[in-house]
C-alpha positions in Angstrom: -7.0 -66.0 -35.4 -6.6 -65.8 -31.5 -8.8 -63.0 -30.5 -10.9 -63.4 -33.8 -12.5 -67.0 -33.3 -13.2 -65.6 -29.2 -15.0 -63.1 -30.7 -17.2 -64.9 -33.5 -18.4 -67.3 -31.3 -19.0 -64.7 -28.1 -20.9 -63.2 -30.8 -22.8 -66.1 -31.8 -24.0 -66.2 -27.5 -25.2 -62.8 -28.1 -27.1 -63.2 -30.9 -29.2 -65.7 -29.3 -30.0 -63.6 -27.0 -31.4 -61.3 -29.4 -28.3 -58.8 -29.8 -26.5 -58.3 -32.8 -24.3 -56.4 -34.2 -22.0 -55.9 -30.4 -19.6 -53.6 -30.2 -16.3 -54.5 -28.6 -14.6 -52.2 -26.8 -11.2 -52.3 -24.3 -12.2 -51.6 -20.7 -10.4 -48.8 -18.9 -8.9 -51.1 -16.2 -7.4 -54.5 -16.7 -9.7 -55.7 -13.3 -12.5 -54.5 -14.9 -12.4 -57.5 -17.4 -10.5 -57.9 -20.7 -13.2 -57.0 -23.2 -16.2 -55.0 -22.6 -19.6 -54.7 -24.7 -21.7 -51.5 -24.1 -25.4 -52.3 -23.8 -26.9 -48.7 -24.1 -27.7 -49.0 -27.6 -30.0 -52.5 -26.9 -30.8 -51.4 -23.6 -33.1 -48.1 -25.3 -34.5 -50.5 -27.9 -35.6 -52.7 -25.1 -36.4 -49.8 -22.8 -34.7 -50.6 -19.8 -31.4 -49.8 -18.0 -28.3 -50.6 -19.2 -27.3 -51.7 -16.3 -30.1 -53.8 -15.5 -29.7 -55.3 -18.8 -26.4 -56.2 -18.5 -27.4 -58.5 -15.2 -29.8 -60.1 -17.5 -27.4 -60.9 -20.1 -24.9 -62.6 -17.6 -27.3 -64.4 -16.2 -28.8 -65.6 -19.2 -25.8 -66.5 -21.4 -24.9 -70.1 -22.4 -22.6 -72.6 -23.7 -19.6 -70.1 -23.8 -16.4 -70.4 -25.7 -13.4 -72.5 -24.2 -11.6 -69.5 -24.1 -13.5 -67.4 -22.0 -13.8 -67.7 -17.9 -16.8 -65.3 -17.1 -18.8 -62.8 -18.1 -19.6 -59.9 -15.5 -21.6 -57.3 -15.6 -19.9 -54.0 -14.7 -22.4 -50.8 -14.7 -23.9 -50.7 -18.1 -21.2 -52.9 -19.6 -21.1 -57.1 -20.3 -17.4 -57.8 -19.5 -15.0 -60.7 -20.6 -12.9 -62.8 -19.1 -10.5 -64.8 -20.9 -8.6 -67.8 -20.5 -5.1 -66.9 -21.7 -3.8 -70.2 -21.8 -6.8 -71.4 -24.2 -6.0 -68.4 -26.3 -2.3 -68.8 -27.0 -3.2 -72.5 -27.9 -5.5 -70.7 -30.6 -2.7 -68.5 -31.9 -1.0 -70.7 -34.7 0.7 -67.6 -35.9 1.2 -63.7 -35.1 1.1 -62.4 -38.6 -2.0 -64.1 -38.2 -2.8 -62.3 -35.2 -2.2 -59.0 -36.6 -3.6 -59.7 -40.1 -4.7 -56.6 -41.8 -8.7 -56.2 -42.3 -10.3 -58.3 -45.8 -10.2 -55.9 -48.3 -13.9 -53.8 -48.6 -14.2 -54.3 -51.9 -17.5 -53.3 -52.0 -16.3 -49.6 -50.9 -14.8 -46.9 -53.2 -12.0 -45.2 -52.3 -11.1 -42.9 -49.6 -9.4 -40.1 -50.4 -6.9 -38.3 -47.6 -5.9 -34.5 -48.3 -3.1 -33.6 -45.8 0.4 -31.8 -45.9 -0.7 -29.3 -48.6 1.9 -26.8 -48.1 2.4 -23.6 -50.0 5.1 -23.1 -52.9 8.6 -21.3 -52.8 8.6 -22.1 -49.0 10.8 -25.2 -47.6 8.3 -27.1 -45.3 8.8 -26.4 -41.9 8.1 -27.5 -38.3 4.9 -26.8 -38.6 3.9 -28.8 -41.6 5.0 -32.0 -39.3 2.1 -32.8 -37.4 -0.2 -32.5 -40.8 1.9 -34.1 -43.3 2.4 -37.2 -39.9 -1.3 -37.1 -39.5 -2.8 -37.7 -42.3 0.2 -40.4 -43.9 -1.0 -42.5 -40.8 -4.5 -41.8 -41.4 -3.8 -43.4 -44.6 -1.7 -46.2 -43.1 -4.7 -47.5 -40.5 -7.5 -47.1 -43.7 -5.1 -49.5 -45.9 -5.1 -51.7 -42.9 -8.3 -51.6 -42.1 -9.3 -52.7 -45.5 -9.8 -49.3 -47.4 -8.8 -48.4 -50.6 -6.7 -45.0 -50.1 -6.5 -42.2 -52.9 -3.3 -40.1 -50.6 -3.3 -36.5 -52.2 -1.0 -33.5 -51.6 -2.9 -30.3 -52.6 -0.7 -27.5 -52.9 -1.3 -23.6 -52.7 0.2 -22.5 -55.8 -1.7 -19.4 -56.2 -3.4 -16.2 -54.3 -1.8 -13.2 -52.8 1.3 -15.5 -51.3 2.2 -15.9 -55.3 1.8 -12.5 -56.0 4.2 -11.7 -52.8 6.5 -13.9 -54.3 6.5 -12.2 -57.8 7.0 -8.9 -56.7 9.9 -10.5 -54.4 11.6 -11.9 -57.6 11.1 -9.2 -59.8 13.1 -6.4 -57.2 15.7 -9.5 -56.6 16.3 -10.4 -60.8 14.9 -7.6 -62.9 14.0 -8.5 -66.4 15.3 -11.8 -66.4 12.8 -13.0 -63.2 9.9 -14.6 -65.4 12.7 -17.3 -67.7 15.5 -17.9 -65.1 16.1 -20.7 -62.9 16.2 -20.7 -58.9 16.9 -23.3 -56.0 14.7 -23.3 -53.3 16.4 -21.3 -51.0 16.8 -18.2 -53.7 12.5 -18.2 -53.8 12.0 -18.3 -50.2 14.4 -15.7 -49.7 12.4 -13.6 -52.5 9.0 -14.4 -50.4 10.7 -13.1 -47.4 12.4 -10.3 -48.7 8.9 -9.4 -49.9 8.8 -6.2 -47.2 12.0 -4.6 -48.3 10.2 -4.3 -51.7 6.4 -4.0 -50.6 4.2 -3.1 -53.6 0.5 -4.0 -52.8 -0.6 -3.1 -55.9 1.8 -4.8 -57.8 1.1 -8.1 -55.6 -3.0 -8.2 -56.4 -1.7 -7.4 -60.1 0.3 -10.6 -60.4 -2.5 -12.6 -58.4 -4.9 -11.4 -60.5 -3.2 -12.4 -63.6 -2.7 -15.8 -62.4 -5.9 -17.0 -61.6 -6.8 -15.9 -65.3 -3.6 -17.5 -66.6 -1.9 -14.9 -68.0 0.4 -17.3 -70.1 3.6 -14.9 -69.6 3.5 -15.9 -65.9 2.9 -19.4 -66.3 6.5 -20.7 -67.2 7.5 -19.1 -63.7 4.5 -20.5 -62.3 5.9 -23.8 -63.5 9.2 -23.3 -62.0 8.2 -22.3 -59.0 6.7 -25.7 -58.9 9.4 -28.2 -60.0 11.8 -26.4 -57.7 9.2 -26.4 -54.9 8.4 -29.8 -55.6 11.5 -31.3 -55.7 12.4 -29.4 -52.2 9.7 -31.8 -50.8 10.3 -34.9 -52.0 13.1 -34.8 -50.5 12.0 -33.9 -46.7 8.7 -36.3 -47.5 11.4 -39.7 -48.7 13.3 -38.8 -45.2 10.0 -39.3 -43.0 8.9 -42.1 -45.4 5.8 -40.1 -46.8 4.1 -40.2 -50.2 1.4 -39.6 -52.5 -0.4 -41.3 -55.2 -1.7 -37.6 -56.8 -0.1 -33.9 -56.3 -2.6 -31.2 -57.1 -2.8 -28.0 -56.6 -5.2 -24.3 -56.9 -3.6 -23.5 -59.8 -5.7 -26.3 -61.6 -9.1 -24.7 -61.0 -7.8 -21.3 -61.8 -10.2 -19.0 -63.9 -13.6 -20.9 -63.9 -15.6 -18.3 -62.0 -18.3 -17.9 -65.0 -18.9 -21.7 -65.0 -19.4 -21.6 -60.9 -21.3 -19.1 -60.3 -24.6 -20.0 -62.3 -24.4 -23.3 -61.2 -24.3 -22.1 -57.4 -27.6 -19.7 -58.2 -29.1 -22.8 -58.3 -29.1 -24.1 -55.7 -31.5 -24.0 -52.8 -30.0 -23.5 -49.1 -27.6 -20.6 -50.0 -27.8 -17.6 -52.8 -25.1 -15.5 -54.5 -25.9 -11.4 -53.5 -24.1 -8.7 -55.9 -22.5 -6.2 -53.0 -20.6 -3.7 -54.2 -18.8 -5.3 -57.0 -18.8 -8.5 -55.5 -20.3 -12.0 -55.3 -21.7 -12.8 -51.5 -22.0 -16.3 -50.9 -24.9 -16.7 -48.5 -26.3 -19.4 -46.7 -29.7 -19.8 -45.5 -31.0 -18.9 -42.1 -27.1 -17.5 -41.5 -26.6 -21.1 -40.9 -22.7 -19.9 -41.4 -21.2 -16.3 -41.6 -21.3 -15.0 -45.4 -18.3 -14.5 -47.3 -17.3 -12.8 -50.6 -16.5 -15.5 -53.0 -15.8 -13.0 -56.0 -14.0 -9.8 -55.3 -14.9 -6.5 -57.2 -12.0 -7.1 -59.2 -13.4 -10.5 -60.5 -10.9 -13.0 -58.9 -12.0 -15.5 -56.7 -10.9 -17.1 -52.9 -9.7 -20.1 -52.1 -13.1 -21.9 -50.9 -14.0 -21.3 -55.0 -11.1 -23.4 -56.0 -11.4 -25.6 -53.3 -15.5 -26.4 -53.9 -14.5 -27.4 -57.8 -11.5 -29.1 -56.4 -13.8 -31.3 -54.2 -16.3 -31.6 -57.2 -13.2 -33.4 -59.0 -12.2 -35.8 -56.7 -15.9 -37.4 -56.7 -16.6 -37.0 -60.1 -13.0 -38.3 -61.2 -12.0 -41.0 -58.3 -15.3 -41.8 -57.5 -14.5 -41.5 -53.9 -17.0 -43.0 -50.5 -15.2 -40.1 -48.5 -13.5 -37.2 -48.9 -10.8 -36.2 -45.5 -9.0 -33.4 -45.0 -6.5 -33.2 -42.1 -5.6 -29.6 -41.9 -5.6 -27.2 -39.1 -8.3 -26.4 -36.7 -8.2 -23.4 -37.5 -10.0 -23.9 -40.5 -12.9 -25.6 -39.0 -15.4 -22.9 -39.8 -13.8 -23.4 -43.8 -14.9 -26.8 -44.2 -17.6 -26.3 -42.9 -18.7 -24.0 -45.7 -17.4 -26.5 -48.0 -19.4 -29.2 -47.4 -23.0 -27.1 -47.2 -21.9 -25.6 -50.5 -21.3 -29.4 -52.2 -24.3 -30.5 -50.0 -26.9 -28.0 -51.4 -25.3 -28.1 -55.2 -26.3 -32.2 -54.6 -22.4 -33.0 -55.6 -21.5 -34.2 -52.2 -23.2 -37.9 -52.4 -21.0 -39.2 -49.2 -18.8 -38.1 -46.6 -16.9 -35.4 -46.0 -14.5 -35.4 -43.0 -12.0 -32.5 -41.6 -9.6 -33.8 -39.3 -8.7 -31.2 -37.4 -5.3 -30.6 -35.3 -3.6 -27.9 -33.4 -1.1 -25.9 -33.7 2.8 -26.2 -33.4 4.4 -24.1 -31.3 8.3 -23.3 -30.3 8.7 -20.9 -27.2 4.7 -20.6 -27.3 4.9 -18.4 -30.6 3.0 -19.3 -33.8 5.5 -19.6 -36.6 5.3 -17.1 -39.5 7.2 -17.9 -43.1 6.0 -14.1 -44.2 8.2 -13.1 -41.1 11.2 -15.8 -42.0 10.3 -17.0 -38.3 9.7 -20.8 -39.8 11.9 -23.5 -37.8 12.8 -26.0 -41.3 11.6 -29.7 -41.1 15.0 -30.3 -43.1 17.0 -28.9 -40.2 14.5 -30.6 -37.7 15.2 -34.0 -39.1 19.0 -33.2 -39.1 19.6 -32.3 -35.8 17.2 -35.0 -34.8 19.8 -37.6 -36.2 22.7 -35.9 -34.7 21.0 -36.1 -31.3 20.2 -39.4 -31.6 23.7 -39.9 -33.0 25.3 -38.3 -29.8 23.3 -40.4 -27.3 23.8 -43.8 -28.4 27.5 -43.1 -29.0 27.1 -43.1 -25.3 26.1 -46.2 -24.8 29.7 -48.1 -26.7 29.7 -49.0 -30.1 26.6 -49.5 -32.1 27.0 -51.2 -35.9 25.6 -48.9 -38.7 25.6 -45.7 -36.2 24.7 -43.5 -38.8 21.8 -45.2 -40.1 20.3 -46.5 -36.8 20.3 -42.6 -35.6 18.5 -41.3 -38.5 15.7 -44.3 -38.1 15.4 -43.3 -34.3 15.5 -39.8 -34.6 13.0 -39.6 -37.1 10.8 -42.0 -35.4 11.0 -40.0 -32.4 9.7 -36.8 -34.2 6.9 -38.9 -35.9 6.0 -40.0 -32.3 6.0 -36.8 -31.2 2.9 -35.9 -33.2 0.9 -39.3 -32.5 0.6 -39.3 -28.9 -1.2 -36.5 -27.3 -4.5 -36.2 -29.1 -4.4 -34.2 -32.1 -7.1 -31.1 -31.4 -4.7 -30.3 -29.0 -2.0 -27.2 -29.4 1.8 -28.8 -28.8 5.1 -27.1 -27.8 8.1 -28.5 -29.3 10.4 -29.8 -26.9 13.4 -31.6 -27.4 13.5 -33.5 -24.0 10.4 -34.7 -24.4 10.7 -36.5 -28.0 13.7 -38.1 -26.4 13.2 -39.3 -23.5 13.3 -43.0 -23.6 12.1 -43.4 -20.3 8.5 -41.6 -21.4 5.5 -42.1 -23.8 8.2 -41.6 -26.9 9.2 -42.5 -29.8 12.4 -44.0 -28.4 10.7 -45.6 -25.6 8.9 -47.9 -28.3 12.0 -48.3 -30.3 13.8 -49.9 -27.3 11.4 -52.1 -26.2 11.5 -53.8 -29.3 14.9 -54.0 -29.4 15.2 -55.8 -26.0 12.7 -58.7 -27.1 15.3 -58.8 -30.1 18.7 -58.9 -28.0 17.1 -62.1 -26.2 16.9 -63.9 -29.6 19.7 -62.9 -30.5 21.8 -63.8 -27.0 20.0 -67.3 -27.7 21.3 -67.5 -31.1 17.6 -67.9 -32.3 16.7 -66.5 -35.7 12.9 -67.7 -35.2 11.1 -69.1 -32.7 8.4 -72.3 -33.4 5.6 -72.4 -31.9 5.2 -74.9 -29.1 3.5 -78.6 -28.9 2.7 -78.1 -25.0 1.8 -74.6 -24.0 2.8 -74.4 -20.3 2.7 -70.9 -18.6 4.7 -70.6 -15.6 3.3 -70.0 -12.1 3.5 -66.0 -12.1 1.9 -65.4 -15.6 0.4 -62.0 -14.9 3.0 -60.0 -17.4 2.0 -62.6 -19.9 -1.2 -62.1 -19.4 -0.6 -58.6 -19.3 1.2 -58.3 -22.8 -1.8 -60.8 -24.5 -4.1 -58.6 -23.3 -2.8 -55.3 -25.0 -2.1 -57.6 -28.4 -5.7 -59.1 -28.5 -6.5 -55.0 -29.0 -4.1 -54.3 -31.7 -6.7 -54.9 -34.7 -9.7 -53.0 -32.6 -7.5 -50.3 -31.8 -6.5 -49.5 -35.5 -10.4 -48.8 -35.9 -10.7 -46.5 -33.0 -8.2 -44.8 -34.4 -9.5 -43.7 -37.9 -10.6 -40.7 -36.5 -7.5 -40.1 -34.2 -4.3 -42.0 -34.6 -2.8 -40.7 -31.5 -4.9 -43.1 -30.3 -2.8 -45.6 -31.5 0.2 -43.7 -30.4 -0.8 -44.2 -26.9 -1.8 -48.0 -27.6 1.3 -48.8 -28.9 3.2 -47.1 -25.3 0.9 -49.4 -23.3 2.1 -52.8 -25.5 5.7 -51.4 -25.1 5.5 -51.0 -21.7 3.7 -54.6 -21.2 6.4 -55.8 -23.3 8.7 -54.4 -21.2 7.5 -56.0 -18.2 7.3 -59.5 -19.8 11.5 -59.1 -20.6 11.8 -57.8 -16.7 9.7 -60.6 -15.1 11.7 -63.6 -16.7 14.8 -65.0 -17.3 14.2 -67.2 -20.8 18.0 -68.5 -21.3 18.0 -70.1 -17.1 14.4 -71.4 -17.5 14.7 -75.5 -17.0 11.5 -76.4 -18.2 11.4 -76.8 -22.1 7.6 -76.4 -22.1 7.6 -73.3 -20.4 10.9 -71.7 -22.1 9.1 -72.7 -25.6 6.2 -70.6 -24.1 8.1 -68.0 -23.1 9.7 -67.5 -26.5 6.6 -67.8 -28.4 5.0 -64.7 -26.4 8.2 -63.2 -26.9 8.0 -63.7 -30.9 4.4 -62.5 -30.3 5.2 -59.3 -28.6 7.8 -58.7 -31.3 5.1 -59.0 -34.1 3.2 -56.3 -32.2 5.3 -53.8 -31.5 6.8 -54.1 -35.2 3.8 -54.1 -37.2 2.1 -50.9 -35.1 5.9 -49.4 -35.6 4.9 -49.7 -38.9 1.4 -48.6 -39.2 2.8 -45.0 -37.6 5.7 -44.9 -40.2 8.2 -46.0 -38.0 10.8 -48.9 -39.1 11.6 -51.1 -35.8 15.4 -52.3 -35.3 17.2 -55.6 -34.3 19.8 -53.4 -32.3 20.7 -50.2 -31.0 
């Protein structure tokens, strides 16, 4: 493996040195070196500064790899030097380049909670960047060697149920608890909730719910397949799934089996107020919170706390993610000092939080009927995709190739900006296939393609006699953002816009390896066979990050 071998043997210098365990990391500028190792860490054991130790190092390091020119020291930070045409002599193939991480076998499975969306309402625009998230999220664990448990936990119960009873019942009269409905029928029912506001009729209906009253149970069950069914069908067109669909409903009516346990435990209490259950936590390490109401049902952090007691007991989990808003920051964590003092939380729990979606700078409300549908989203997204390359002559498989693109685009849109931050929708920016998009990426694939294609090449061999030509910069360039692909995919487990934004710097070096040369004039066969071979290279890249962010790259377009 190219970058792989460099970096077992670098670490092999280190460690006789008396450092192991070195963390690689890409350096900000391409000047600055090629890959950088942080000495802070062995600089504190060794009480000295970084800096200082980083002289030391330089000066002291021997019998380096072939592959690597210098090491210089740069503020607190050893930095490499490579010798690109020693590398691509190491690279014998780029699936082997780009290898996914050995299988951590050792490890149990980690288990990603994202989309979670509520029933009887379509998902919507805002759903996006969850449901994008946290599919990716699961996409860079797999590759990085991780088991993945991807669960969808849905809100099928609580007042938003009870709205939609009351909803149906004013819509259907007697015949609302047995009949059948489409998707579109319930949501209008949830919205239509304030011509037919009954407050006391909502609490009823979520009241009887969470104790399983069994005459609303077969509705309950409708609700579901119809709701259900209405995702699938969004989550197939962005290429999402799940390996297990839960939802509140299945922890429904076990207050007297939570509530001794949680007396037990030391670092919060349970205070009668009024009625109702106070969930307290020691030192008002968090803000208190009614977890039973005086009429005996519960909130949603009950449900959830036995939810997360589930998954550890049943999966047998190492970690336990949830990418929802952050929003609910403060929720979680709750959550985890609740498992944490009952002594069921054994490893980690990790909220990945994101911002909000926003169209016109307003927060989108599906009580208010104000929600933008992901459904409609996707289809207009095709239909401007459509429109554009129609532009640009006649394109084989139009139909298709738009839908790939302009559901790419919207993926991208979510995975490039870091994901704390709050987003605006915009149209022009998703598109824009001169920016940090979606199509941008798409493209530059599809140029490295056209030249294989022109050459009537269906693969490319890899050469006998590397020879770079004079002006090599872009290839060095393009090697350098590869060598980072695998590294990158780490970084990213806690963020994969980070990866988004990687993926935009190998496009654009790819771009400016397909400016800088002219394979099908080049004369000599040594350095054509090069050329073709970074090329192929380049390609592998761009196609297998596509593919880590859920995006399918295209021959043509």
């Amino acid at each position: 493996m190219m970058i792989t071998k460099t970096l077992n043997e670098l670490s092999q210098v280190f460690e006789h040195l008396g450092y192991s365990g070195v963390e690689w990391i890409k350096p900000p500028k391409w000047e600055l070196g090629h890959i950088g190792v942080p000495m802070f860490r062995f600089a504190k054991e060794k009480s000295c500064s970084p800096p200082e130790l980083a002289n030391q190092v330089v000066k002291e390091a021997k019998d380096l790899p072939a592959s690597v020119s210098e090491l210089r020291a740069v503020g607190p930070y050893v930095n490499v030097f490579l010798n690109w045409e020693v590398l691509l002599k190491q690279t014998y193939s780029p699936d082997v380049l780009l290898d996914p991480f050995d299988k951590k076998s050792d490890l149990s499975p980690i288990l990603i909670e994202y989309s979670s969306p509520n029933l009887a309402k379509p998902l919507g625009i805002h759903h996006l960047r969850g449901t994008i998230i946290g599919h990716v999220l699961g996409n860079l664990y797999t590759y990085c060697g991780y088991s993945v448990i991807r669960y969808n936990y849905l809100g099928d119960m609580g007042s938003a149920f009870g709205r939609l009873c009351v909803g149906v019942r004013a819509l259907y009269g007697d015949t609302w608890k047995t009949r059948q409905y489409s998707m579109d029928e319930l949501y209008a029912a949830y919205v239509g909730y304030e011509d037919h506001a009954d407050e006391a009729a909502k609490g009823a209906f979520t009241k009887a719910l969470e104790f399983k009253d069994e005459s609303l149970i077969p509705f309950h069950d409708e609700v579901y397949k119809v709701t259900r069914e209405a995702f699938e069908y969004v989550y197939e067109a962005l290429g999402v799934h799940f390996d297990v669909w839960d939802g509140e409903f299945n922890y429904a009516n076990q207050n007297k089996k939570l509530l001794p346990w949680l007396k037990k435990c030391k670092g919060i209490s349970i205070v009668p107020s009024e009625g109702t259950q106070v969930l307290k936590f020691d030192n008002d390490e968090f803000p208190s919170l009614i977890l039973i109401k005086s009429d005996k049902s519960s909130v949603y952090l009950v449900r959830d706390i036995l939810s997360a007691q589930y998954r550890m007991n049943h999966y047998g989990v190492s970690k336990l993610l949830y990418v929802i808003g952050s929003e609910q920051s403060l929720h979680v964590k709750q959550l985890r000092k609740v498992l944490q003092c009952a002594k069921v939380l054994s490893h980690e729990l990790e909220h990945i939080p994101y911002g909000l979606m926003k169209i016109s700078g307003l927060k989108m409300s599906s009580r208010k009927g104000t929600v933008v549908m992901l459904q409609d989203v996707i289809s207009q997204a095709t239909e401007e995709m459509k429109k554009r390359m129609g532009q640009k002559g006649e394109i084989p498989q139009l139909d298709r190739v738009a839908k790939e693109v302009g559901v790419g685009a919207l993926i991208f849109g979510q995975l490039f900006h870091g994901i704390d931050r709050n987003v605006e929708f915009k149209w022009e920016d998703i598109f824009n296939v001169e920016g940090d998009t979606g199509p941008y990426v798409y493209y530059a694939y599809a140029r490295l393609s056209g030249i294989l294609r022109k050459l009537e090449l269906e693969d490319v061999e890899r050469p006998h006699t590397f020879r770079l030509p004079i002006k090599a910069e872009p290839i060095h360039q393009l090697l350098f953002q590869l060598m980072h692909f695998r590294v990158t995919a780490q970084r990213a487990l806690s963020d994969p816009s980070v990866f988004g934004r990687y993926l935009v710097e190998l496009a654009k070096a790819s771009n400016a390896f397909y400016h800088a040369y002219n394979i099908s004039k080049e004369t000599d066969a040594n350095i054509r066979q090069t050329l073709l071979w970074v090329l192929k290279l380049a390609q592998s890249g761009l196609r297998e990050g596509m593919k880590l962010l859920n995006m399918n790259a295209l021959e043509r377009l």
